[in-house]
N, C-alpha and C positions, 0 to 999 in steps of 0.2 A: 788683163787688168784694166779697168776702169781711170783712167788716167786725169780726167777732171776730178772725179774725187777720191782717187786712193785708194780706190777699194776691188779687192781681185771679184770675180763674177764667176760662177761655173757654168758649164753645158747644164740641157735640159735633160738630157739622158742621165749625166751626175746627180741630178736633182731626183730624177724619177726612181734611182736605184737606191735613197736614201730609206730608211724603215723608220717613218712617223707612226708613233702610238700616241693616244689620249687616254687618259683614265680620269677619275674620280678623287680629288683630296679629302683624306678621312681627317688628318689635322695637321697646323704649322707649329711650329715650336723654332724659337731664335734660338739659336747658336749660343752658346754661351764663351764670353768672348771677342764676340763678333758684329760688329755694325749693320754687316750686311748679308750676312747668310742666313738662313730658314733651312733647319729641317721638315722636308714634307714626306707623309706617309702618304701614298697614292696605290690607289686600286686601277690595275694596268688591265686587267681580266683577264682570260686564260691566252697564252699558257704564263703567262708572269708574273699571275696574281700580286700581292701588295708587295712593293719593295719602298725603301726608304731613297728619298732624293734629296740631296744636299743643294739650295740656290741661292743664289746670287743677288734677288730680288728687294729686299729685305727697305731697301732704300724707296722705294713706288709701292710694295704693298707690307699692311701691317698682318700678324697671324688672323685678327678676328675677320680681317677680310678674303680670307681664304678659304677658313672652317664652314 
């Protein structure tokens, strides 16, 4: 742990064994409800094609700036 500022750090090998994907946002949609969630539809490409992802962003970006 990171002891000036609080915050735990991992190994580079933890790092490397994580599975980063990128896709493509088809659209956002706020949450209904919700301040600060967006539902996004993203395109992951094969093998996971489009799945829905619920975030947390909602507060730093609006839907039109997603689309």
């Amino acid at each position: 742990m990171d002891t000036e500022l609080g915050i735990q750090t991992i190994t580079f090998d933890t790092f490397a064994s994580v599975d980063i994907r990128i896709g493509n946002i088809h659209s956002s949609i706020p949450l209904e409800g919700s301040d600060k969630l967006l539902v996004l539809t993203v395109d992951l490409g094969k093998p996971y094609g489009v799945v829905e992802i619920l975030t947390g962003i909602r507060q730093w970006y609006t839907s039109e700036e997603l689309d």
